[in-house]
C-alpha positions as CSV (number, residue, x, y, z in Angstrom):
1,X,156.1,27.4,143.1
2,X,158.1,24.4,140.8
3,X,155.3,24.0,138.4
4,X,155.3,27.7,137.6
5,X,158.8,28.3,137.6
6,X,159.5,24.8,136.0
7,X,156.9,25.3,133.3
8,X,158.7,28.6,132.0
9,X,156.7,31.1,134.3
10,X,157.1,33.7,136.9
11,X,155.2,33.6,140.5
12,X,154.5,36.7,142.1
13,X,153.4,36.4,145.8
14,X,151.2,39.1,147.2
15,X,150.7,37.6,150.0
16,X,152.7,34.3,151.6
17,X,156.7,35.2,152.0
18,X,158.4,31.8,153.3
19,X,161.9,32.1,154.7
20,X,163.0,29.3,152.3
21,X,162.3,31.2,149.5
22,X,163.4,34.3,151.1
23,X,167.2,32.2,151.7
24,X,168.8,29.1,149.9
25,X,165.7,28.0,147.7
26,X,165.4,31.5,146.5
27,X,164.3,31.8,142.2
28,X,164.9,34.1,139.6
29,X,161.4,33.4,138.9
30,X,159.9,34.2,142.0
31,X,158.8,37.6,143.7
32,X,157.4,38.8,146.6
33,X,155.5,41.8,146.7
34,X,154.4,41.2,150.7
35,X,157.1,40.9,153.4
36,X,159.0,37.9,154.3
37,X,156.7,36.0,156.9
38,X,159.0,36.6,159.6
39,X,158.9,40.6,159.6
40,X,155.5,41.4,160.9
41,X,156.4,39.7,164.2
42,X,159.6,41.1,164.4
43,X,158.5,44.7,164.3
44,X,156.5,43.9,167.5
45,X,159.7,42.4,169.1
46,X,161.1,45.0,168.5
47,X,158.5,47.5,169.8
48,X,158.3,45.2,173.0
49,X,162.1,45.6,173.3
50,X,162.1,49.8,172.7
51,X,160.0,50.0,175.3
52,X,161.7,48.5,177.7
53,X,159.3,45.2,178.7
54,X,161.1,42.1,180.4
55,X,158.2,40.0,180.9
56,X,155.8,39.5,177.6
57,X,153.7,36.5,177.6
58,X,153.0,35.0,174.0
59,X,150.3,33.2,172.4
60,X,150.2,31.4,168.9
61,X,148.3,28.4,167.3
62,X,149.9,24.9,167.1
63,X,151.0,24.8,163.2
64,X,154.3,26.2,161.3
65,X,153.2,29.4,161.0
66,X,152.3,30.3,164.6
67,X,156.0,28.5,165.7
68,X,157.4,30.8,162.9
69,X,155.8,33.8,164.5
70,X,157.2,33.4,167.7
71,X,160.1,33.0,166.5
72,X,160.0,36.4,164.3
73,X,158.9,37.9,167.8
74,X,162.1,36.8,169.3
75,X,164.7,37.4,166.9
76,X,164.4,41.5,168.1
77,X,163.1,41.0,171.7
78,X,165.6,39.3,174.3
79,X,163.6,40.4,177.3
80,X,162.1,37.7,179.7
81,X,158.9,35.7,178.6
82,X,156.5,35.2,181.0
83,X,154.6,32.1,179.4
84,X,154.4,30.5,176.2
85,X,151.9,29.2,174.7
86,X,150.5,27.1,171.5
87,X,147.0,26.4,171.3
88,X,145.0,24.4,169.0
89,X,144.0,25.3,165.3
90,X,140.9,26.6,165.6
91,X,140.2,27.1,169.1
92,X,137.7,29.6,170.2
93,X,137.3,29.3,174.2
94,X,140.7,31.7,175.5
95,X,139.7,31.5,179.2
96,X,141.9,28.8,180.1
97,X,145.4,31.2,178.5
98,X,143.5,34.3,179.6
99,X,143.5,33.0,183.6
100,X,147.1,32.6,183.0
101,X,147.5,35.9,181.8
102,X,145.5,37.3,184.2
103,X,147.8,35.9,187.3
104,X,151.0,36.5,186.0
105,X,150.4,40.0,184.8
106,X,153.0,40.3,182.3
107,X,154.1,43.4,181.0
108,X,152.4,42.7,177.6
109,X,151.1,40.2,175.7
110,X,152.0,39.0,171.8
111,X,149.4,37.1,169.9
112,X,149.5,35.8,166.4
113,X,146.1,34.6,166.2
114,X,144.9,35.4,162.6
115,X,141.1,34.9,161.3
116,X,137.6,33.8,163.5
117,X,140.6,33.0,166.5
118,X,141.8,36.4,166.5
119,X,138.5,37.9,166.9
120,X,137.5,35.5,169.7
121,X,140.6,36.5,171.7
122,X,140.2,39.8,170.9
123,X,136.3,39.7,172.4
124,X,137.5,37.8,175.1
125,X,140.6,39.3,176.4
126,X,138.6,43.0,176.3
127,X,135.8,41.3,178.8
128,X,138.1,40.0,181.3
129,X,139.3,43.1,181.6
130,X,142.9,42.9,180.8
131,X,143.2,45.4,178.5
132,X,145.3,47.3,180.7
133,X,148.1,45.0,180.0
134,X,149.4,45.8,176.1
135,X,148.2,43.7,173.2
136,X,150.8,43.3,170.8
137,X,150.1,41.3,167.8
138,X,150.5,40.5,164.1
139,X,147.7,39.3,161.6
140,X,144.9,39.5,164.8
141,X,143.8,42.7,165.0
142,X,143.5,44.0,160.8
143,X,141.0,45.1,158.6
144,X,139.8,41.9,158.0
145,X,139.1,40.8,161.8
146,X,137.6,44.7,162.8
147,X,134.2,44.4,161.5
148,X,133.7,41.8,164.1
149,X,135.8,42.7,166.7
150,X,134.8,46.4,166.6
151,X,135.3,48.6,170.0
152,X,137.1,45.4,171.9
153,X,139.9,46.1,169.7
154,X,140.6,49.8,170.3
155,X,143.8,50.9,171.5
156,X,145.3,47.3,170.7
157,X,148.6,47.1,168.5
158,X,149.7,45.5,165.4
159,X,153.0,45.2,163.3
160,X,152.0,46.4,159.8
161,X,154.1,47.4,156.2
162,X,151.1,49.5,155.9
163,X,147.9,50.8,157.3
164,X,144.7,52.5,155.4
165,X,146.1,55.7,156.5
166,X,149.9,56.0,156.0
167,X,150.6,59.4,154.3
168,X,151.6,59.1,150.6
169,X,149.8,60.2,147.8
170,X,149.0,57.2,146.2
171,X,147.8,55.6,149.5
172,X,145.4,58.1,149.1
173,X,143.8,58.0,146.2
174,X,143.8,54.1,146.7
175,X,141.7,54.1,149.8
176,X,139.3,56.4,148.7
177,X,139.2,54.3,145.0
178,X,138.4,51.0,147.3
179,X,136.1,52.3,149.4
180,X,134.1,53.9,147.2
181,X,133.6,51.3,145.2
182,X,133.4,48.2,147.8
183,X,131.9,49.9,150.6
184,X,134.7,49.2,153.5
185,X,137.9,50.0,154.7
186,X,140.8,47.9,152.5
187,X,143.1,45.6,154.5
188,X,147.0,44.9,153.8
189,X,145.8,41.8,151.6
190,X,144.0,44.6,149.2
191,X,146.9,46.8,149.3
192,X,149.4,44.3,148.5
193,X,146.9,42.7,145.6
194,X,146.7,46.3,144.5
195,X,150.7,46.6,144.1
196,X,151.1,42.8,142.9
197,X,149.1,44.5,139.5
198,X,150.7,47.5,139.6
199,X,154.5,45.9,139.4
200,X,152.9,43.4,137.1
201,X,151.7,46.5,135.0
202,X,154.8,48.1,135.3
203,X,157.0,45.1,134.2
204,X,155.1,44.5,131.1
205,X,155.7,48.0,129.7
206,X,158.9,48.2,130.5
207,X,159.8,44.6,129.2
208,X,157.9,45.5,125.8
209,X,156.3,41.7,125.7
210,X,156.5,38.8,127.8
211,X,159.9,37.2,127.0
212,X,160.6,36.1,130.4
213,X,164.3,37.2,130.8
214,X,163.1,40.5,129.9
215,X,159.8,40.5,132.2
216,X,162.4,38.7,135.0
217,X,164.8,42.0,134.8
218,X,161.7,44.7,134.7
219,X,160.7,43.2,137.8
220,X,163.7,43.5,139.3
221,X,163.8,46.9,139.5
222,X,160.0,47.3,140.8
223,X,158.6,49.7,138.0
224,X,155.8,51.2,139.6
225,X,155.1,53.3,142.6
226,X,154.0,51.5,145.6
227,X,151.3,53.0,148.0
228,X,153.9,51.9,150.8
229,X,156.3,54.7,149.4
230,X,159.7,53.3,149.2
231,X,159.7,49.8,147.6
232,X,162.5,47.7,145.7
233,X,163.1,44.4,145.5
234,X,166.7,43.0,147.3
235,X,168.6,40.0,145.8
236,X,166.3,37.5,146.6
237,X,163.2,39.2,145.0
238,X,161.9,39.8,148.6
239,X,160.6,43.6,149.6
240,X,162.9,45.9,151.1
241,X,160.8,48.2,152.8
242,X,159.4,50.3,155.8
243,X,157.6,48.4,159.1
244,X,155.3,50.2,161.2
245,X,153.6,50.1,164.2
246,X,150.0,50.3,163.9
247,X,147.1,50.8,166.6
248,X,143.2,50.4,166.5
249,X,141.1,53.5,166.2
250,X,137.7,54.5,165.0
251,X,137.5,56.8,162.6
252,X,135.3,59.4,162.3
253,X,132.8,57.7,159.8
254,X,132.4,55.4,162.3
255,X,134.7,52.6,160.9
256,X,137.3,50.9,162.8
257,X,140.6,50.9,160.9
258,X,144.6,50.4,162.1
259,X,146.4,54.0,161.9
260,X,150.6,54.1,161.9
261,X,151.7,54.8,165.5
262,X,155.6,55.3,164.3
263,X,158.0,53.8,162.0
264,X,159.8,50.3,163.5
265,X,162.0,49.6,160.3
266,X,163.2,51.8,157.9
267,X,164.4,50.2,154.1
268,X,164.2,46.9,155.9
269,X,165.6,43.8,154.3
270,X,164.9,40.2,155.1
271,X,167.2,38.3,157.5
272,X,167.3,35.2,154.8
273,X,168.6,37.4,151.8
274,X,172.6,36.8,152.8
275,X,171.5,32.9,152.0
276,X,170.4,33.5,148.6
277,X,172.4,32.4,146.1
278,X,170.2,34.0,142.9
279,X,170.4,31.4,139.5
């Protein structure tokens, strides 16, 4: 971030959302036009907590950002955890953590497992038959893993600010735009590329030019229309907006896509914004 906000720029994230940013190392310079990392895990928690489970096994990688998603998990859930583990980056062969699982029989199981893991444990977990215990997750089972992971991931859930079919008019006509022209069904990164330009749009009319304290104070108030519905930005240029649980489903054309089960968070801010001191 320094040598764009150093060199008299402004960074807009579309994707990454770290809590340092999010809290005491927050910038006038900087936005976020994702979620802070944190959130996506914490819907789940908090979906593992509403409904009541006391016994949730969890499963991340061994680097920052799987430590980080447990974490998120736990700040909402306060129920029992069954087992925890951290496997290595990479790893492929879930056997091993799905024998464990398998024993204990949890009443669900949280994964952060994001990329060619994700659809491995996704393909594995299905065929050893333990899909009757609930698959919570964040960043596994998504748009960009389905293609691959197909039918094992039906009925599986995920902690989403979005999902290809989340009713507002704009979502609309984005989806249809996307897949008509790239052939498949857009995932959260699209969406929030999508609104990244849209805000950036938005700012630079509003602002008139590019003088920076002007672009800096457009941006603030998030001059565009998000296909997520209600959007702003809170004092530490993080989103403030809704969290949903999604779930895997195949659509009618045949492609497999997440769809929003309910609302978790409503107008949801950041748990690191009280730590921002803006300058």
């Amino acid at each position: 971030m320094q040598p764009v906000t150093q060199g008299g720029g402004i960074l807009i994230s579309p994707n990454a959302g770290p809590s340092n940013l999010a809290g005491a190392e927050c910038n006038k310079a900087f936005f976020a036009t994702s979620y802070q990392n944190d959130q996506m895990h914490e819907v789940m928690g908090a979906h593992a907590q509403a409904q009541g489970f006391q016994n949730v096994f969890l499963l991340a990688p061994n680097y920052q950002a799987g430590q980080d998603a447990l974490a998120g998990f736990k700040k909402s859930y306060t129920g029992g955890v069954a087992g925890e583990i951290f496997t290595q980056m990479g790893q492929l062969d879930y056997s091993a953590e799905l024998a464990q699982i398998a024993a204990m029989q949890p009443d669900a199981v949280f994964a952060f497992m994001p990329g060619g893991m994700g659809v491995n444990l996704v393909r594995q977990y299905r065929q050893a038959g333990l899909e009757g215990i609930p698959f919570l997750s964040a960043f596994t089972v998504d748009e960009a893993t389905l293609p691959a992971q197909a039918e094992a991931a039906l009925g599986f859930f995920a902690g989403s600010n979005w999902a290809p079919d989340l009713d507002t008019p704009e979502n609309a006509a984005f989806v249809a735009a996307y897949e008509a022209k790239y052939g498949h069904v857009p995932g959260v990164y699209a969406m929030q590329g999508y609104d990244a330009a849209r805000l950036i749009d938005g700012a630079l009319r509003e602002a008139g030019g590019t003088d920076r304290d002007a672009l800096i104070a457009a941006l603030e108030g998030a001059p565009f229309t998000s296909v997520r519905g209600d959007f702003s930005f809170g004092p530490n240029h993080f989103p403030i907006q809704d969290f949903y649980l999604t779930t895997v489903v195949q659509r009618e054309d045949g492609e497999f896509a997440t769809s929003v089960v309910e609302k978790i968070f409503d107008d949801y801010q950041d748990n690191y914004a009280a730590n921002c001191q803006m300058n």
